[in-house]
N, C-alpha and C positions, 0 to 999 in steps of 0.2 A: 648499613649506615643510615643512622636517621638525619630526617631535617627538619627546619621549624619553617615554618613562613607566617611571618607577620606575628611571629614570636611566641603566639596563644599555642599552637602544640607541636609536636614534631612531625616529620614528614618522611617520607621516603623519598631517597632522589639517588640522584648518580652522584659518584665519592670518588674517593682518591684515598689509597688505605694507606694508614703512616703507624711503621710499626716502631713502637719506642721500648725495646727489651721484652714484649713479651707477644706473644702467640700470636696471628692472625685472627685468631679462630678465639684469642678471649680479649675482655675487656679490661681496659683499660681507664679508665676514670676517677676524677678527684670531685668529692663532694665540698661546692662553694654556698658556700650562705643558704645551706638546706636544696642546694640545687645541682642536681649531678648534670653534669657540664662537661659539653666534648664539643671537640671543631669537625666542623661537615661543610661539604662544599659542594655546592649544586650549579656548576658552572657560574663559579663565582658569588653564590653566596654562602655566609659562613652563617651558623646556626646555632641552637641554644637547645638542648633537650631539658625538659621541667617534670615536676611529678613522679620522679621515677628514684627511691632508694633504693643508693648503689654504695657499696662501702669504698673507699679508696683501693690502690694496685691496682692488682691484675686477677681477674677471679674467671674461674671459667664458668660455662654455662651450663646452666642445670637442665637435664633433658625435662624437666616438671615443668620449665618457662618457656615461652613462646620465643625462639628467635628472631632477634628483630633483622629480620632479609628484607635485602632491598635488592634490584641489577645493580651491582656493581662494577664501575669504569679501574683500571687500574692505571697507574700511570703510562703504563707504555699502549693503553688505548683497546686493549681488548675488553671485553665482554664478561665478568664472572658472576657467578650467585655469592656470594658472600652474608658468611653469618658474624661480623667485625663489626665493632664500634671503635673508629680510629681516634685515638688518645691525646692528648696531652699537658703538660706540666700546669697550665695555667690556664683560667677564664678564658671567656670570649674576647676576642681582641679590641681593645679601646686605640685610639689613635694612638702614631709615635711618639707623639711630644708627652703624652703622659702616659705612658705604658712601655716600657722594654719588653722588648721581645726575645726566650728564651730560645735555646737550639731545638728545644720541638718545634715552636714556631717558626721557625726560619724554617724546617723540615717542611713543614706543613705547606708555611708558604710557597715555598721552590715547587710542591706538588700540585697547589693550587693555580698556579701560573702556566705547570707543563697543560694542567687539563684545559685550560682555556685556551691555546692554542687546538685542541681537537675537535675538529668539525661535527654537528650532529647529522643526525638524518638527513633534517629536511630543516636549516636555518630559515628562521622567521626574515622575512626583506625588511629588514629599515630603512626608516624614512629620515629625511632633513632632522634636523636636531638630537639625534642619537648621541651619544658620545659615552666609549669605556674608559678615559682619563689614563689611558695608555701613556700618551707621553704631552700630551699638550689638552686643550680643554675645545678643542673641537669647533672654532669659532665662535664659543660662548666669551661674553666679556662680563666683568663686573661695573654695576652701575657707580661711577665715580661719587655719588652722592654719599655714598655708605662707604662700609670697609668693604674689603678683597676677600674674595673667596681664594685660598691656597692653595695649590696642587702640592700635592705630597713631595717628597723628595724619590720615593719610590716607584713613582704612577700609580695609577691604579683609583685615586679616588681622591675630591677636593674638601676642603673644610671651611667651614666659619668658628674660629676661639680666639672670645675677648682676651683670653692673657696673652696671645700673640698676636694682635689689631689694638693694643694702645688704650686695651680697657671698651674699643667699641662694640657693639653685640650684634650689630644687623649689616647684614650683607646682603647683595641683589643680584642673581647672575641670569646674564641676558641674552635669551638666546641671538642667533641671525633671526633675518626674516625670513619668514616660512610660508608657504606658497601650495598647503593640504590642502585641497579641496574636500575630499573626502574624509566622511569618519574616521578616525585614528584613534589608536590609545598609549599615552606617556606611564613609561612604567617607569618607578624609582629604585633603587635599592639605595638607601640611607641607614644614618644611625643619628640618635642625639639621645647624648652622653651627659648625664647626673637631668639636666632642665634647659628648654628651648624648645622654638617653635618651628615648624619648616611649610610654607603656605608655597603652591604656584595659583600661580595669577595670568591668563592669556590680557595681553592689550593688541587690540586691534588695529590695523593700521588707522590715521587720523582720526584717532579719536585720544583726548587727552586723559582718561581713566583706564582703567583696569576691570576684569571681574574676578573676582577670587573661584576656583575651582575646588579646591581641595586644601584640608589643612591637618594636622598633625604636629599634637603636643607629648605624644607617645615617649618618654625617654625608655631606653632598652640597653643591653650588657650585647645581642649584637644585631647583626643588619637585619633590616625590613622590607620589606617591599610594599608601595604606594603605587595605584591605579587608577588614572585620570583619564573619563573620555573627553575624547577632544571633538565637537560636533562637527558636520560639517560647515564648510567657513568659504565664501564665495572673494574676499579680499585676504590679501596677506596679511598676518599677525606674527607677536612675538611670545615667547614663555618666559614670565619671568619667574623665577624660585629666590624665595624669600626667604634667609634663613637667620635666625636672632637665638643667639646661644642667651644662657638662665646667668644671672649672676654669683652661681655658686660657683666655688674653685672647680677647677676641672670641667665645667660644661662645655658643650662642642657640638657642633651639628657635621655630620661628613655627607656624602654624598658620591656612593663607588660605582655609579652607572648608572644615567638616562637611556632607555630605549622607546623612541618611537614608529608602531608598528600596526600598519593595516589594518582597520575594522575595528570591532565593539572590545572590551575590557573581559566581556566576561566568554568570548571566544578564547578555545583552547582545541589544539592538537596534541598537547602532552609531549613537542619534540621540542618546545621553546624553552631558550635556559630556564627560568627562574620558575618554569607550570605556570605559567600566566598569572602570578599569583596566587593558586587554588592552594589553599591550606587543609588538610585534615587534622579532624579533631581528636587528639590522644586519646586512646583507649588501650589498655593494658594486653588486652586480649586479640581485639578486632579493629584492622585499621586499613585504610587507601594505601595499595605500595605502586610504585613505577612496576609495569610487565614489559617484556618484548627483551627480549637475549639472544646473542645468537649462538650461544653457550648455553641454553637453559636445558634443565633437567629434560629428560627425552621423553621420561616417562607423565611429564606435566601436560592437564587438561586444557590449560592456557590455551587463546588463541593467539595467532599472529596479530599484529598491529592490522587498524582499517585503514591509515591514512595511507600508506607507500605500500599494505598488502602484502607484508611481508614483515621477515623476524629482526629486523632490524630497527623499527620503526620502535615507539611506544604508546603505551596507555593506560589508561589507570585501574586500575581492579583491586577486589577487598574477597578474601574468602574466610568460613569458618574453621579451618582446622584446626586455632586453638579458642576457640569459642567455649567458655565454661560456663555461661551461666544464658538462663534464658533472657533474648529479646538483646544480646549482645547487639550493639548497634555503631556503625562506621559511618562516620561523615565526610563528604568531600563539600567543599563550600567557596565558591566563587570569588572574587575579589568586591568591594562593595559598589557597585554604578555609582555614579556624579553625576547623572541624570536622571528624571524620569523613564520609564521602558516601557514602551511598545512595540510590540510587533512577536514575531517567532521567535521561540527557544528550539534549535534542529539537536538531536544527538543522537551517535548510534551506540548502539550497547551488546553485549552478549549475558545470556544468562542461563544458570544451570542449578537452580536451587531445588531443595526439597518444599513439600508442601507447607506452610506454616509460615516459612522466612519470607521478609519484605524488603520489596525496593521501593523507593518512593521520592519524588523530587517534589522539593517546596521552592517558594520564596519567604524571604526573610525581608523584612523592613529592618528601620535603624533603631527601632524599640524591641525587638526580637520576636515580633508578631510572624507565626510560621501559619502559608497558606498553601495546600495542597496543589500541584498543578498537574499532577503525573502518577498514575500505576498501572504496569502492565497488570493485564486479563492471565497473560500464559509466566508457567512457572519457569521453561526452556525453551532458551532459541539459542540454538548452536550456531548458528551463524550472525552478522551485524545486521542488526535491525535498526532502521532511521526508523527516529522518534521526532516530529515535531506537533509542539502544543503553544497557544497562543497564551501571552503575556500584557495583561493592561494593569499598570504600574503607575500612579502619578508620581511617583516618588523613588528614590532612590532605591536597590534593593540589593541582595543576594541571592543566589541561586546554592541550594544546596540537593546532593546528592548523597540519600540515605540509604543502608542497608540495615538489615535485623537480622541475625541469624540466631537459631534456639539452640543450636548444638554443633559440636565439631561435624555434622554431616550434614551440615545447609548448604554445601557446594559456593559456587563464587558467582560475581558479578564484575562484567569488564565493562568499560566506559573508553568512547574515543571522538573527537572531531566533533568536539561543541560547537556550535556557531551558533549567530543571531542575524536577522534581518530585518528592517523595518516595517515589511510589508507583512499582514500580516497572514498565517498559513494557511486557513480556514474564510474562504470569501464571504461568508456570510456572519464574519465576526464584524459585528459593527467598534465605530472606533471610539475612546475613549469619550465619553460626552463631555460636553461643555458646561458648565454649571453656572458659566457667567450669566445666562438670562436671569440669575436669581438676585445680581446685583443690584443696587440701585443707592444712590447717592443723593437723591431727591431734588437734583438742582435744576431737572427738566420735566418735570411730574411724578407721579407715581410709577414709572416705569409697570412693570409687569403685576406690582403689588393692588390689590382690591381690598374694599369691605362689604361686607353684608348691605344690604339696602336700605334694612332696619338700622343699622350703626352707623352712615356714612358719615352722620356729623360729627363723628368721636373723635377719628385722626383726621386731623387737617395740618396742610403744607406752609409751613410758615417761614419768615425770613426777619431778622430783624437786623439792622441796620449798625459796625462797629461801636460800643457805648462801654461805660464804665461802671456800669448797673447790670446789664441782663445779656446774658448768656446768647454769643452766636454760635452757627453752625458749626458742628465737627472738619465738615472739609476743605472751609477756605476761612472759616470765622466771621464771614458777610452774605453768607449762600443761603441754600434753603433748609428744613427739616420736616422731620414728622412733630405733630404736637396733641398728645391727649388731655383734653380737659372738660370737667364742666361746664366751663364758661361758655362753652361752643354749642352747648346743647339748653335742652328748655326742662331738663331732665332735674331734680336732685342727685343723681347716680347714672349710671350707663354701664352698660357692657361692648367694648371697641374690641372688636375681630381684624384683626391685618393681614388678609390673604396670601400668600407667596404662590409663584408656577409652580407648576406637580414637578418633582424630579424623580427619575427612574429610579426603579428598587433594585437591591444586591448592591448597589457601590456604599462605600462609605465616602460620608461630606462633612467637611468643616466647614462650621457657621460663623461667621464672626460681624458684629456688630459695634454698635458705638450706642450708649443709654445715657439721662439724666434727669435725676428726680429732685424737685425743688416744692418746699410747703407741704411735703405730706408729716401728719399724725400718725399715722397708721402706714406701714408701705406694703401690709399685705396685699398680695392680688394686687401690686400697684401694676407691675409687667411680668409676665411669663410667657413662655416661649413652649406651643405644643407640638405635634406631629402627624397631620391628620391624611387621612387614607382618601382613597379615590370615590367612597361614598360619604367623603365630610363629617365623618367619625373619627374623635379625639382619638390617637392611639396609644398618645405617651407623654406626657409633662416630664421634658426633656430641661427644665429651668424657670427659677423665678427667683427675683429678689429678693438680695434679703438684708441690704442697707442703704441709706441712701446715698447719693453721689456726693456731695456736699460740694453743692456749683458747680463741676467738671466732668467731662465726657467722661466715661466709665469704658473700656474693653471688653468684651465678653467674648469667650474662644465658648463654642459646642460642637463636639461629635458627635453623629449618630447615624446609622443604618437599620435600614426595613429591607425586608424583603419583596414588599410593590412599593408600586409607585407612591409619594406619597409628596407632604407639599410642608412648609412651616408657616406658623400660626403665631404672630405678637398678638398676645390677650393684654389688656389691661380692663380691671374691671374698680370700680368706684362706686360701694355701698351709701356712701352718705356725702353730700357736699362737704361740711365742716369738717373733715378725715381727708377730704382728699387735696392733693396740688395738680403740679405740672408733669408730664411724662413724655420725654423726648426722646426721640430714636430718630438714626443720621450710620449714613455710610454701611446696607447692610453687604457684604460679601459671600458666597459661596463658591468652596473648593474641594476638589478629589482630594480622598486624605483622612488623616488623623489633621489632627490640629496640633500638633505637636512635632511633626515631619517637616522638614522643610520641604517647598514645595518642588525641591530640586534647578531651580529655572535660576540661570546667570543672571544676576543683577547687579545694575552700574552702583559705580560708587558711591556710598551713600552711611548715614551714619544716626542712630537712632540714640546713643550713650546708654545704652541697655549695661553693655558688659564693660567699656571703656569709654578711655578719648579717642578709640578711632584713628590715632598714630598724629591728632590734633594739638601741639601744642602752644607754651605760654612766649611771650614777646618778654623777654627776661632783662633785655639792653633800656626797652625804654618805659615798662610800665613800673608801677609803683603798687599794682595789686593783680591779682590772676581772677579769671573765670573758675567758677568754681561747679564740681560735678554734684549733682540735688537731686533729692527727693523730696517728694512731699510739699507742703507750701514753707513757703521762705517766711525767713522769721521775723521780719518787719512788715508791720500790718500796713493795710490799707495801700499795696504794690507786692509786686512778682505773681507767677501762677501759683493755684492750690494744687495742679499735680500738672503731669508731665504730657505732651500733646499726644505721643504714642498707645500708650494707657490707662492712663491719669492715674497711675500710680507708680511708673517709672521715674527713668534720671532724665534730666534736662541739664544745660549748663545755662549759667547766671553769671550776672556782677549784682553781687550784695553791696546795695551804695553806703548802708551804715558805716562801713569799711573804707571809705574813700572819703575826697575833698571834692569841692563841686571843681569839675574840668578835668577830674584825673581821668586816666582812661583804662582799659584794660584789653590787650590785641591775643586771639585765640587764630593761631595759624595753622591752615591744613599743610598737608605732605607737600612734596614738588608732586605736578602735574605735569605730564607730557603735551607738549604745544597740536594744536590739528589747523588745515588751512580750513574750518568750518566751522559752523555756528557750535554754541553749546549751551546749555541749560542747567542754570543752579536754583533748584528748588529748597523750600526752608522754610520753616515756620518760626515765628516771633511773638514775643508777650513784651507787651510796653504800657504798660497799666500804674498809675500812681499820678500826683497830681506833681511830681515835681522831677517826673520822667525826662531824660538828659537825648541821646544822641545815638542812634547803631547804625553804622555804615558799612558797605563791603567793598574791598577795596582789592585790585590784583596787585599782585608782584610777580615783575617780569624777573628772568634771569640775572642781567646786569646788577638787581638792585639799585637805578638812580632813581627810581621814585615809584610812589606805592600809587597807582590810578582808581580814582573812583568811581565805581558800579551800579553803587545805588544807596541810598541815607533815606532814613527817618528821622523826626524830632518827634519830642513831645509824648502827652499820653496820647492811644492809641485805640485800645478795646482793654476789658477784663478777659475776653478771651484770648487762641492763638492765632493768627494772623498767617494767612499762606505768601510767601511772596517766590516771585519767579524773575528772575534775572537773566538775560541774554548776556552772553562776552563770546569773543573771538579773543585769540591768543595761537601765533603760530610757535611760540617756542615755551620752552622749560617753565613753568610759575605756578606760583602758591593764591590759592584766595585768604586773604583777612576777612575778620570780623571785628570790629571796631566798637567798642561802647565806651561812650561819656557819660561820666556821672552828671543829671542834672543839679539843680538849685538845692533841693532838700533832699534828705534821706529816702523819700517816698520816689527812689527813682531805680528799679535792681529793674535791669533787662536782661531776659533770657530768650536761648534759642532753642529747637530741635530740628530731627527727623532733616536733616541734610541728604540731600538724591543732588549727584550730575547727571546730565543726561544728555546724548548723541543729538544734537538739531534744536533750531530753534523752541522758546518756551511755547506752549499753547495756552488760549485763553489768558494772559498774563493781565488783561483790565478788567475780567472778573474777579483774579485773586490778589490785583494789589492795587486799584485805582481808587478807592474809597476810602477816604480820609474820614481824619475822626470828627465826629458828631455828638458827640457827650449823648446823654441821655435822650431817647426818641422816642416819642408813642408813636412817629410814622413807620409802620410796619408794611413789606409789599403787600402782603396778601391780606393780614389778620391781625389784628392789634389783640394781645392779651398780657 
C-alpha cells in the first residue's frame, strides 16, 4: 500500500486492504485525469498516488517491476507484508455534499474506521486542543462573526462551503484556551476542494491581534497534512483556523483532525499516525518504506525498531534491490518549520551499504537551496548509531534524508527517533550572530557606520523639517538622514566611503536599505554598494544604481556571502559638480538570510497593501466613494505620493479627491479586533500633501456600535512626504479601527495611507513621530541647510 503526504508523492504506510473482485496480490486501479488513483489510509489519512501508468482493472504484477511493499495492518489488526494496492471504483473522496459515495467506499470506509480504533505502538500524548471530530468538535467553537464550521453528519471531520453557509466563504474555529508552556506542534490533516485558503493564527491571551503562523492555498483531490510549531508561550493563548472556501461551484475547505503533540514539528519516532508529516519523494525504483513487522520475512536483513527495541515498534528505511540505474536516489523529507532553527538535529540510523552508495542529510530552505549537514565516514553500522549535528537556520527549513544507491546490491539504510533540541550539541558551536549592529536609522548619530578621514565631509546627518517642497526622512518623515553632496565639501567632486562593522564570514546576510537621488545629470557612480575584506580591500561591487528615484525613498534588497569576515561599503563618487545632485540614504538593515526568506519570526498584525486589502474594508452604508488600492503616483498633480512608503514602488491606499465633493468622505475599516484590559499601539504612515488637503481621522468602533470614538485627526496639507503617526487606545472588548478621510476644498486634496502594525503596550517615542506640525517650506534645517 502506498501513501501520499502532502500530496507531492506517495508514501509507504500502514493500510487496510479492500478487496473489490479481484486478487490481493493484484491491482486494482482506475486511471482519473492522467492520474492512477487509489485509496490508502495511514491511520486516517486517505491518499492520492501521481506519476505512475496503470491501465484500468485488475492487472497482475510483472516479476520485471518493483513491488510496491509496504508493513501492511489488516483489518482484524495483525501484521502482513503485502504486495496489494487496495482499489476502488472512484477518485479520492471529495466531501458528502458533493460527492456520493460508492459501495467500495462505504467498504473502504467501514475499514478505515475499524483501523483507527487499533492502537499503535507507542501513541504519541496529546495535548489540549487535539480533536479527531469523532463525534462533537472538542470544545472548539466557531467565531459568531463569520459562518459555521460544519461537523459532518458522519464524524470524522468539519467543513467550511459557501453553497451550504448562505453564499458566505470565511469561517473561524476557535480553539479553548490553552495553557502549553512548552514547545508543541499542531498537526492538520485537511483538504480544500476546487479554491480556498486555510491560515491558523495563535492570539494570545490580552492582546487584541493575532499572528498568523502558517498558511495554505494548496487545493488537492485528497487529505494533506499541515505542521505548525507552536513556541514556547509563558501566558495562555488560543488557535484560531481560518478557513475561506474560492468562489467556484463546489469549493470547500474540511478539516479531518487537529493533533497537538509535544516538541518540535520535525521530531519523528515513525509510530505517529500521520509520520509526523515526513513525505517521501516518488521514485520508481527506490523509495522510504515503514519497517518493523512482527510477521516479517525471517529471512530479512532489517533491523528491529530503536524506539521500543523490538519488532513491533517502526521506522523508516529505503534499500536497493530494485535499483536500475545508477545514483538511484530516495528521499525522506521533513515537514517545513514555521520558525527559524537552532540548535540539534539527534537521529539514530543503521547502515549496510556497498562502497560507492550515499547517505546524506541536508537542509532545505523555502527556495529549494540544499545545504549539506551530514555524512557518515563508515559504509556499516549494524547496530543504531546516534547521530547529532548542529543546525543554525534563520529561517524556516526542512530536513531531508537522502540515499544513492548504484545498483540492486547497495544494501539498505534504516532511519529512527529523529528529535531536535534547542540547545545546541557541540558546546563550542557558537550561536546564531546578530546582525543587528549593522542597523542604523540615523535618528541618534551615525551608529556603528564611519568614513575615511580624508572624506568625512561627504556624508553628513541631516534632518529637515515636514514641508511641501523637499524630501524628509524615510523613518518618521521629520527625522534624520544620510546626505551626499558637493555643497558640503570645498571640493568640485569627492569620493564618500560609508563604512559598516565587519560581519562574520560563511553566513549569508540580507542588506536592505532605503536610497534617493535628486538633481543628478549623470547617476553613474552616483551610489553603490561594495564588500570589503578585513585588510579594506574592495572584494566585490555587490550594486549600484541605475535610475533615479524621482523624489521617493527607493527599497533596495542585497544578498551576499564571503567566506571571512568582511564589512559593507556605500560609495558615492561625484566627477564633476554640474553632473552631480543630492544622495540620500535612511534606514539601513542587516539580516541572516536570503532576502527573499521570510525572516520566520511572528509579527503582529499589520498590513503593508503589497498583496491586498488586508481583510480591510469599504463603509458601503454611508460613503459615497471608496479608498482605493495604488500604485505609482496618483494622477492629479501637485497632491498624493509618487510611490508607496514600503518601497516607493508598491501599493498604498488613497482617496482620489477628483472623484468626490468637498466634505464627502470615504471610511476604510479594519477586521473585528479582540478587546485586551491593556494598552495598544496603532502605528501608520500618511501622505497629506496638496494645498487644498481635507481631513484623516481614526476613529474606534466599539462592539455595541452607538458611536464611532475619536483617536486621532489631522487637517490640512502636511509634508510631500510620509508621515509616521503612533496612536495609543485601550479597548476591553470586540472593535474595529476606522480610518476616516475628508475631501478638502479643491481637488488638490487625495490622502493616503500605509504600512499599518498593532502592537502589544504602549506607543514609544510618539512626539518624535507625530508632534511636528506643518511648516511649509523651511531653510531651517537641524543640523545642515542644503
Amino acid at each position: 500500500m502506498e501513501f501520499v503526504s502532502n500530496r507531492v508523492e506517495p508514501f509507504p504506510a500502514f493500510c487496510c486492504t479492500v478487496k473489490l473482485g479481484c486478487s490481493w496480490r493484484e491491482k486494482a486501479l482506475k486511471k482519473i485525469n492522467n492520474t492512477a488513483v487509489f485509496f490508502s489510509y495511514s491511520h486516517g489519512y486517505v491518499g492520492e498516488m501521481k506519476g505512475t501508468v496503470v491501465r484500468s482493472g485488475c492487472e497482475a504484477e510483472s516479476s520485471s517491476s518493483p513491488p510496491l511493499v509496504t508493513e501492511a495492518a489488516s483489518c482484524d489488526g495483525t501484521m502482513e507484508r503485502s504486495r496489494a494496492l487496495s482499489a476502488a471504483e472512484h477518485g479520492p473522496p471529495r466531501l458528502p455534499q458533493s460527492s456520493p459515495r460508492s459501495s467500495a467506499l462505504q467498504m473502504f470506509s467501514f475499514c478505515l474506521f475499524a483501523l483507527l480504533a487499533l492502537p499503535t505502538a507507542r501513541a504519541q500524548r496529546l495535548l489540549p486542543g487535539s480533536c479527531n471530530f469523532e463525534h462533537d468538535i472538542c470544545g472548539y467553537s466557531s467565531d459568531p462573526a463569520y459562518s459555521e464550521w460544519t461537523l459532518n453528519e458522519e464524524g470524522r471531520f468539519i467543513t467550511v462551503d459557501s453553497s451550504f453557509n448562505g453564499g458566505q466563504q470565511k469561517a473561524v474555529l476557535v480553539s479553548p484556551e490553552l495553557d502549553v508552556v512548552d514547545w508543541s506542534c499542531l498537526r492538520l490533516v485537511y483538504q480544500i476542494t476546487e479554491a480556498g485558503t486555510l491560515q491558523v493564527h495563535l492570539h494570545p491571551e490580552g492582546e487584541s491581534f493575532y499572528y498568523t503562523l502558517w498558511t495554505s492555498r494548496n487545493p488537492s483531490d485528497s487529505w494533506l497534512i499541515g505542521s505548525v510549531d507552536l513556541r514556547n508561550s509563558s501566558s495562555p493563548y488560543k488557535i484560531l483556523i481560518d478557513g475561506q472556501s474560492g468562489e467556484e461551484a463546489g469549493s470547500s475547505v474540511a478539516i479531518f483532525e487537529i493533533h497537538v503533540v509535544p516538541g518540535y514539528c520535525i521530531e519523528c519516532n515513525f509510530e505517529e499516525h500521520h509520520l509526523c508529516g515526513y513525505n517521501n519523494h516518488w521514485n520508481p525504483n527506490v523509495n522510504w518504506y515503514v519497517g518493523g513487522s512482527i510477521a516479517r520475512d525471517p529471512q530479512s536483513n532489517l533491523p528491529d525498531d530503536h524506539t521500543l527495541s523490538n519488532e513491533r515498534g517502526h521506522y523508516m528505511y529505503a534499500d536497493s534491490v530494485y535499483a536500475k540505474r545508477f545514483q538511484e536516489v530516495a528521499k525522506l523529507t521533513s515537514p517545513m518549520t514555521t520558525t527559524p532553527t537552532e540548535g540539534c538535529l539527534s537521529f539514530y540510523y543503521q547502515r549496510d551499504q556497498a562502497r560507492g552508495n550515499i547517505f546524506s542529510v541536508f537542509t532545505r530552505d523555502q527556495f529549494g537551496h540544499y545545504e549539506e549537514i551530514w555524512r557518515p565516514e563508515e559504509y556499516a553500522a549494524t547496530t543504531w548509531r546516534l547521530v547529532q549535528v548542529d543546525i543554525k537556520a534563520p529561517h524556516p527549513i526542512e530536513v531531508t534524508f537522502e540515499v544513492a544507491f548504484n545498483s540492486p546490491r547497495g544494501g539498505y539504510v534504516a532511519l529512527d527517533d529523529i528529535t531536535f533540541s534547542p540547545e545546541f550539541c557541540n558546546t563550542e558551536t557558537e550561536p546564531i550572530f546578530d546582525p543587528s549592529i549593522a542597523n542604523c536609522d540615523f535618528e541618534d548619530g551615525f551608529c556603528q557606520y564611519y568614513q575615511e578621514r580624508a572624506e568625512a565631509s561627504v556624508w553628513n546627518r541631516v534632518s529637515v523639517k515636514p514641508n511641501a517642497y523637499r524630501l524628509g526622512d524615510h523613518t518618521t518623515g521629520s527625522g534624520a538622514f544620510l546626505l551626499a553632496s558637493t555643497r558640503f565639501t570645498s571640493l568640485p567632486g569627492y569620493v564618500g566611503r560609508l563604512h559598516g562593522p565587519f560581519l562574520p564570514g560563511n553566513l549569508k546576510y540580507c542588506l536592505r536599505f532605503y536610497y534617493a537621488l535628486h538633481g543628478f545629470i549623470k547617476i553613474d557612480n552616483a551610489l553603490a554598494v561594495y564588500i570589503y575584506d578585513e585588510n579594506n580591500i574592495a572584494q566585490e561591487k555587490v550594486w549600484t544604481v541605475h535610475e533615479s528615484s524621482r523624489g521617493v525613498w527607493l527599497e533596495m534588497d542585497i544578498t551576499f556571502q564571503k567566506p571571512m569576515p568582511s564589512k559593507v561599503v556605500f560609495v558615492s563618487i561625484c566627477k564633476n559638480f554640474w553632473d552631480c545632485g543630492l544622495v540620500a540614504l535612511d534606514d539601513i538593515t542587516v539580516m541572516l538570510g536570503d532576502c527573499r526568506l521570510s525572516a520566520g519570526k511572528e509579527r503582529a498584525w499589520q498590513c503593508n497593501f503589497e498583496v491586498d486589502s488586508c481583510g480591510y474594508t469599504q463603509d458601503r452604508e454611508n460613503d459615497v466613494t471608496d479608498w482605493v488600492r495604488m500604485r505609482g503616483h496618483t494622477p492629479t498633480s501637485y497632491t498624493g505620493p509618487r510611490g508607496d512608503h514600503t518601497t516607493g514602488v508598491g501599493y498604498f491606499m488613497y482617496i482620489e479627491a477628483s472623484h468626490m465633493l468637498p466634505g464627502h468622505s470615504a471610511r476604510l475599516i479594519s477586521t473585528e479586533l479582540n478587546g485586551s484590559a491593556g494598552p495598544h499601539c496603532l502605528v501608520f504612515f500618511y501622505h497629506m500633501y496638496g494645498s487644498g488637503t481635507g481631513l484623516l481621522s481614526i476613529l474606534l468602533r466599539r462592539e455595541d456600535r452607538r458611536y464611532d470614538a475619536l483617536l486621532w485627526r489631522r487637517r490640512g496639507e502636511h509634508s510631500i512626504s510620509w508621515m509616521k503617526a503612533m496612536v495609543d487606545y485601550k479597548c476591553v472588548t470586540r472593535h474595529q479601527i476606522i480610518f476616516e478621510a475628508i475631501r478638502g476644498k479643491s481637488i488638490r486634496s487625495d490622502i493616503a495611507i500605509d504600512d499599518i502594525t498593532f502592537k502589544r503596550g504602549p506607543c514609544k517615542n510618539t512626539d518624535a513621530a507625530d508632534s511636528i506640525s506643518y511648516s511649509g517650506f523651511s531653510e531651517d534645517l537641524n543640523e545642515i541647510e542644503y
